[in-house]
C-alpha positions as CSV (number, residue, x, y, z in Angstrom):
1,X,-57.6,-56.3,234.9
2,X,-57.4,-59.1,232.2
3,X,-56.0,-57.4,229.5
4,X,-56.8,-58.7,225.8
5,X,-54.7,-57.5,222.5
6,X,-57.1,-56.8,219.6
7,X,-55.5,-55.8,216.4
8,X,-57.3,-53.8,213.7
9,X,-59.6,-52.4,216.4
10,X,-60.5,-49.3,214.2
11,X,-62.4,-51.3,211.6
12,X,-65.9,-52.7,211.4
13,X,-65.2,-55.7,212.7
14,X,-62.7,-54.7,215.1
15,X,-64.2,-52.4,216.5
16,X,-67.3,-55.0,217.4
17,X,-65.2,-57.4,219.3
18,X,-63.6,-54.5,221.3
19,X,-66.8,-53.3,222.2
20,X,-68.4,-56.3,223.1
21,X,-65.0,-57.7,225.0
22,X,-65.3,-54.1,227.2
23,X,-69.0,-55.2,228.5
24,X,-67.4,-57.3,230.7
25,X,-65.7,-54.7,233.3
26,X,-63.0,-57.7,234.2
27,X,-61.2,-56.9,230.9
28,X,-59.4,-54.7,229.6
29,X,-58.0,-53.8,225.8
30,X,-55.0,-53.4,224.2
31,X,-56.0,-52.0,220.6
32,X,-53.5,-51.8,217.7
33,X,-53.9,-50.3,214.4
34,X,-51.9,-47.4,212.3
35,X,-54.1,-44.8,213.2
36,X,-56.8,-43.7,216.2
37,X,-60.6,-43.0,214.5
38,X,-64.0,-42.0,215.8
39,X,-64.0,-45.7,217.1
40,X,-61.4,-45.3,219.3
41,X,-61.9,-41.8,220.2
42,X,-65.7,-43.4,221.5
43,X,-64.1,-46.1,223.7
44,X,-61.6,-43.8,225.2
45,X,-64.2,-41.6,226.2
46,X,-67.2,-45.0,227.4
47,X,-64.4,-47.1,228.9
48,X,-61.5,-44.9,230.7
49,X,-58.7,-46.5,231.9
50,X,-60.5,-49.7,230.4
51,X,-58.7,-48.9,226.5
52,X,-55.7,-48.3,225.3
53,X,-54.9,-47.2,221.7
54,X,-51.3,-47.9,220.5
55,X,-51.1,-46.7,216.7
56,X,-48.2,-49.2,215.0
57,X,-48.1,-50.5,210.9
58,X,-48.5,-54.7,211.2
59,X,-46.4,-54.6,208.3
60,X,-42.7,-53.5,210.3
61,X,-42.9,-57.0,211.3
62,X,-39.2,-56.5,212.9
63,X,-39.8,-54.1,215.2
64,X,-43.0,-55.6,217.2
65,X,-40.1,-56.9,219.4
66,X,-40.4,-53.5,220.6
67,X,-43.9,-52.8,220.3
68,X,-44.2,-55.3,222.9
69,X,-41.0,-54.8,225.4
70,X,-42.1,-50.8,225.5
71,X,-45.6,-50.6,225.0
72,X,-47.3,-53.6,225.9
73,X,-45.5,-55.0,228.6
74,X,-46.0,-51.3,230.8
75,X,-50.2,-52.1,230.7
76,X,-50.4,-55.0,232.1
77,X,-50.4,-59.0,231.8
78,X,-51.8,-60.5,228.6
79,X,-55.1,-62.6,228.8
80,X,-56.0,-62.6,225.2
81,X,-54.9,-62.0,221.3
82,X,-57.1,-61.9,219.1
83,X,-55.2,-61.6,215.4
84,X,-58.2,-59.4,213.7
85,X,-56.0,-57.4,211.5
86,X,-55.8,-58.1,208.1
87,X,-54.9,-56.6,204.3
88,X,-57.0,-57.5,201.4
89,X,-55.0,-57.7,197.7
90,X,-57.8,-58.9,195.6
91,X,-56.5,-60.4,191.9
92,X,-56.4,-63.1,190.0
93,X,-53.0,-65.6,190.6
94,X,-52.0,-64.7,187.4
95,X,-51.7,-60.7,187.8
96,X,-50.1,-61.7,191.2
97,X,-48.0,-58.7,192.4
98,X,-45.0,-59.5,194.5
99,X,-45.3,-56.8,196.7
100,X,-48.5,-56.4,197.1
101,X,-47.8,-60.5,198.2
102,X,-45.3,-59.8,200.6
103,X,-47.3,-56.6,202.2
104,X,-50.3,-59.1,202.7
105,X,-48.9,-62.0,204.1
106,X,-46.6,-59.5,206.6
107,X,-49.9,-58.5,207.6
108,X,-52.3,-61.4,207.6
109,X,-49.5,-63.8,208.6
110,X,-46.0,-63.1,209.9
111,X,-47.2,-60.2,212.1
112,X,-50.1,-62.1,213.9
113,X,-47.3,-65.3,214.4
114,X,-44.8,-62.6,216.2
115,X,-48.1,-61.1,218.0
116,X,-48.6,-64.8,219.2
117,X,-45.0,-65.4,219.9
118,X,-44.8,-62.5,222.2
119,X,-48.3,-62.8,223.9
120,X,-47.9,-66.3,225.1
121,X,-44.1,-65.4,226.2
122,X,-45.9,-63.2,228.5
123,X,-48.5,-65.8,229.6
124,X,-45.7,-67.9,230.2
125,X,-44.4,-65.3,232.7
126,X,-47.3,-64.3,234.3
127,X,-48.4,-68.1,234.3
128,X,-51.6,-67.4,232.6
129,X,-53.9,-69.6,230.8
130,X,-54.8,-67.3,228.1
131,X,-56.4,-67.5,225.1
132,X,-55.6,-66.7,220.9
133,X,-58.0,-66.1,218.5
134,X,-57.2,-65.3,214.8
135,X,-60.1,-64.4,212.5
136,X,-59.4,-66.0,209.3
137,X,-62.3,-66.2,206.6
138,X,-64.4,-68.5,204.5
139,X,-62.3,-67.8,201.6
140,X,-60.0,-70.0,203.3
141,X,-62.6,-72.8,203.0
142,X,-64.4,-72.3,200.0
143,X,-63.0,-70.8,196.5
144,X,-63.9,-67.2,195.3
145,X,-62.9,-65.8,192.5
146,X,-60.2,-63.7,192.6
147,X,-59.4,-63.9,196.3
148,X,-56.7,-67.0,196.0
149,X,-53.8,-65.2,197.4
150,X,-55.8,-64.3,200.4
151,X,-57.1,-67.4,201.6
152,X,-53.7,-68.6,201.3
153,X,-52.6,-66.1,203.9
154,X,-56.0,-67.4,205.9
155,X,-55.4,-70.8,205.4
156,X,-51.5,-70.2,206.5
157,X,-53.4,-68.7,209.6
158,X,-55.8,-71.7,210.3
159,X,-52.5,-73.9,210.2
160,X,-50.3,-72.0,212.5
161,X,-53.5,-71.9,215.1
162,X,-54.0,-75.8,215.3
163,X,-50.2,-76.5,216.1
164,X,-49.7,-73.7,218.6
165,X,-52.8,-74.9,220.3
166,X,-50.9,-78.2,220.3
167,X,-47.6,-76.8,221.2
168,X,-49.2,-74.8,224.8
169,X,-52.2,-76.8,225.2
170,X,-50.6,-78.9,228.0
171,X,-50.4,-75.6,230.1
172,X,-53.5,-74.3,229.4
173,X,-52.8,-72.1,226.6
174,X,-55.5,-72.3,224.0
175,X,-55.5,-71.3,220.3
176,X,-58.3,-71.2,218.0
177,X,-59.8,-69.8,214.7
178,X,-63.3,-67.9,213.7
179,X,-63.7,-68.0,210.0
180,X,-66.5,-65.3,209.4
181,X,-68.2,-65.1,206.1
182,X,-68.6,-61.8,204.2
183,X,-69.9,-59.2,206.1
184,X,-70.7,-55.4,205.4
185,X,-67.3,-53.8,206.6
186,X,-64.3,-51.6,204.6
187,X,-63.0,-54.2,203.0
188,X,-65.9,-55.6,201.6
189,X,-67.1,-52.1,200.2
190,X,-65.4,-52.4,196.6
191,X,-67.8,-55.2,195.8
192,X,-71.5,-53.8,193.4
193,X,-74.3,-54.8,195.1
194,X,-74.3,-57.6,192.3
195,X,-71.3,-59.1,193.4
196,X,-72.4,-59.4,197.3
197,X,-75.9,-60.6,196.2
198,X,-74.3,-63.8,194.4
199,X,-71.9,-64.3,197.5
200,X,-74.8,-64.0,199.7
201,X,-76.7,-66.6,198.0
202,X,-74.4,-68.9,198.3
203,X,-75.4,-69.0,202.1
204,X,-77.8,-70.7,203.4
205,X,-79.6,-67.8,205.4
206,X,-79.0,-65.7,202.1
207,X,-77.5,-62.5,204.0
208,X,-74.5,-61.2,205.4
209,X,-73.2,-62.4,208.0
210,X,-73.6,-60.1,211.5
211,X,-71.1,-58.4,212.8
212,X,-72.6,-59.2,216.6
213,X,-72.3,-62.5,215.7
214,X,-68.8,-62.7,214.8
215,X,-67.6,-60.3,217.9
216,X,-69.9,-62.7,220.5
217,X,-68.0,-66.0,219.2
218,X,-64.6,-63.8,219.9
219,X,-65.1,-63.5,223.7
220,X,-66.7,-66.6,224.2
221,X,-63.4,-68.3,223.1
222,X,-61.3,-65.9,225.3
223,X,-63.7,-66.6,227.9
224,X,-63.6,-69.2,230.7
225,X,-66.8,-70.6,229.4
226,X,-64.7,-71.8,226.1
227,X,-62.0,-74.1,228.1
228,X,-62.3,-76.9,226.6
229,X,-62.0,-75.4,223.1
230,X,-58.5,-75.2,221.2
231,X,-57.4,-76.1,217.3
232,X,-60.3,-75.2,216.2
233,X,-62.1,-72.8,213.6
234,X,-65.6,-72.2,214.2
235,X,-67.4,-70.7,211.0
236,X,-69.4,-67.8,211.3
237,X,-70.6,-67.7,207.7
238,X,-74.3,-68.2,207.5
239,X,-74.2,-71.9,206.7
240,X,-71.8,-70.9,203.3
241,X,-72.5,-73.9,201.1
């Protein structure tokens, strides 16, 4: 069984890329979030034996040591991360919040570098040509208002990726980035229908962008048929202009 770590798996999003990495029966999934749902409660009960729900906070960043030494180790050898968690504080730089700062880039940053850290360690011993994938944004590429302090913790993301895929590429160890634009999940749910209408015009297919779409670019780059793909970000975003 190739077993692939997705974090946030109980989201919108998440839940997509688990469910179209588990229509391939050679894989397996490791999902992480801080509490089971309906979601997970359905792949339990579609793909037995197939899913594994671990229920941990991202934001104890020192103590996913132990996440991985007693929890992830047991399942099996690691194939795949894919860093899909993520923590939205929405503001203006100048209300910035220092803790509200720190929770978000324990979340969006530091945790997914120690996820990585401790997925490739295990690629290493296994000898396994694995693959990382961290879902950053188009925030991170383009300027919204009001979402600054995120796309610094996407754009802190987008760095780390290109360098570890530098670091491991040598031994077949690949990193990459998807950068999807704004799509109709929980964290986008805040926003009037105003506020997505302008965002959405500022695409050139003047929509949101699918949630498919994003999952099927996932397990291509943790798939085979990706091998000659690493430090990059591929956009998802309806042609954002």
């Amino acid at each position: 069984m190739k077993w692939i770590i997705v974090t946030g798996d109980t989201g919108g999003l998440g839940g997509a890329i688990v469910n179209n990495i588990l229509l391939d029966p050679g894989y397996g999934v490791i999902g992480i979030s801080r509490k089971e749902n309906v979601a997970t409660e359905c792949f339990n009960d579609l793909y037995e034996n197939r899913y594994i729900h671990i229920n941990y906070d991202l934001c104890h960043v020192d103590t996913i040591k132990d996440l991985y030494k007693e929890e992830i180790k047991k399942i099996g050898p690691v194939y795949g991360l894919v860093n899909n968690s993520a923590y939205a504080y929405d503001d203006i730089v100048t209300n910035a919040n220092a803790e509200n700062l720190d929770l978000m880039f324990k979340i969006n940053v530091l945790s997914p570098i120690m996820l990585t850290k401790y997925a490739i360690r295990d690629m290493l011993l296994n000898k396994i040509e694995g693959s990382v994938v961290h879902i950053t944004s188009v925030c991170a590429h383009t300027g919204y208002k009001g979402l600054s302090m995120y796309a610094a913790t996407k754009g802190a993301l987008e760095s780390f990726s290109k360098t570890v895929a530098r670091e491991w590429g040598e031994i077949g160890i690949r990193s990459n980035c998807v950068a999807p634009g704004f799509m109709e999940t929980g964290m986008s749910e805040t926003l009037s229908d105003e506020q997505k209408n302008r965002i959405y015009k500022r695409t050139s297919l003047k929509k949101e962008t699918a949630l498919e779409s994003v999952a099927e670019t996932v397990s291509f780059l943790l798939s085979n048929k990706s091998k000659s793909i690493t430090g990059s970000v591929i956009h998802v975003d309806n042609g954002t202009i």
